[in-house]
N, C-alpha and C positions, 0 to 999 in steps of 0.2 A: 067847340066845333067851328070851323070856319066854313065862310061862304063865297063862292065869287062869284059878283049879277055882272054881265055884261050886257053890251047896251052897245047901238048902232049901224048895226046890219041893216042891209036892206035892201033894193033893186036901182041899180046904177048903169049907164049904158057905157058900153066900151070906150077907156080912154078916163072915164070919170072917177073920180075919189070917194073914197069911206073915211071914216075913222072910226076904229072901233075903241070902247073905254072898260076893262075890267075892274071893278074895285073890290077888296079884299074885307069881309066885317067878320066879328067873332074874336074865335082866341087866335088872334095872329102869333105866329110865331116865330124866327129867325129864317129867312128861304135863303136858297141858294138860289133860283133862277127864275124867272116867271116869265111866262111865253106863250106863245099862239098856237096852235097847231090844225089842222082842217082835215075836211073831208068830206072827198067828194063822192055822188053815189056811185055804189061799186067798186070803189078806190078803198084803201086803209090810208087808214088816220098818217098824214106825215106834218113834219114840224116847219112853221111858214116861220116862226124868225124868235128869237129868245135871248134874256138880257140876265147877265147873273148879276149878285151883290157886289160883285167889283167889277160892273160896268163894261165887261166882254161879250159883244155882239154877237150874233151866231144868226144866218139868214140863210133859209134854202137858194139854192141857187136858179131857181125861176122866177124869183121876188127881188131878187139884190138890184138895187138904183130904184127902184118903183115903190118899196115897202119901208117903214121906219119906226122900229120898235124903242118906246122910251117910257120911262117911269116916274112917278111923284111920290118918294119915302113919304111923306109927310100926310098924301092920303091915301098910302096903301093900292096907288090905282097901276097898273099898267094899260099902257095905249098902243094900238096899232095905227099908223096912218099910210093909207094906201092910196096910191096912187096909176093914173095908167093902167087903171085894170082892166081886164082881157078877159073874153069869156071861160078860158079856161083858171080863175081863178075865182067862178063859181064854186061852192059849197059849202058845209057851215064851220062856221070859225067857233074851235074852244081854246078858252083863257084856263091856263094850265099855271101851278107854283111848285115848285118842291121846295120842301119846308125841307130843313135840318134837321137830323133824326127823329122825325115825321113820318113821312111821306108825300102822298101828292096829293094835291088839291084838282079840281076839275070845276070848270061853268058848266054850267045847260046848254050853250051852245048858239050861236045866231047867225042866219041863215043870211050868205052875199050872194044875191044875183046877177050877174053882168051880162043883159043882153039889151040890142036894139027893139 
């Protein structure tokens, strides 16, 4: 069974930075993509930015130049680092993997604030 603890959310005032860190424990197994995705309330779940095994970016386009999604094999972590945030990129961030003939992995979720 795998797990993903993410870590780093929290309440930041417009303009200022996060980072958030996912890491992966358990039975890891081959992924194809690991990524972010949110949601704000009253909103559905959409995808804030996502990195496959050969290293093809994928970034909604309300994030792009502000957000920077990148990974460390070695510790199974994916990271988000954001920047320039705006109140509308309040809601809670989930660290998401799709495994190869798996399925998908999901966090718990953690909650960005951006207000003055």
């Amino acid at each position: 069974q795998v797990q993903l603890t993410e870590s780093g959310g929290g309440l930041v005032q417009p303009g200022g930075s996060l980072r958030l860190s996912c890491a992966a424990s358990g039975s890891i197994f081959s992924f194809y993509a690991m990524g972010w995705y949110r949601q704000a309330p009253g909103k559905q779940r959409e995808l804030v930015a996502a990195i496959t095994s050969g290293n093809t970016l994928n970034y909604a386009d309300s994030v792009k130049g502000r957000f920077t999604i990148s990974r460390d094999n070695a510790q199974n972590t994916v990271y988000l680092q954001m920047n320039s945030l705006k109140p509308e990129d309040t809601a809670v961030y989930y660290c998401n993997v799709k495994w190869i003939g798996v399925g998908d992995s999901w966090g718990q979720g953690t909650q960005v604030t951006v207000s003055s």
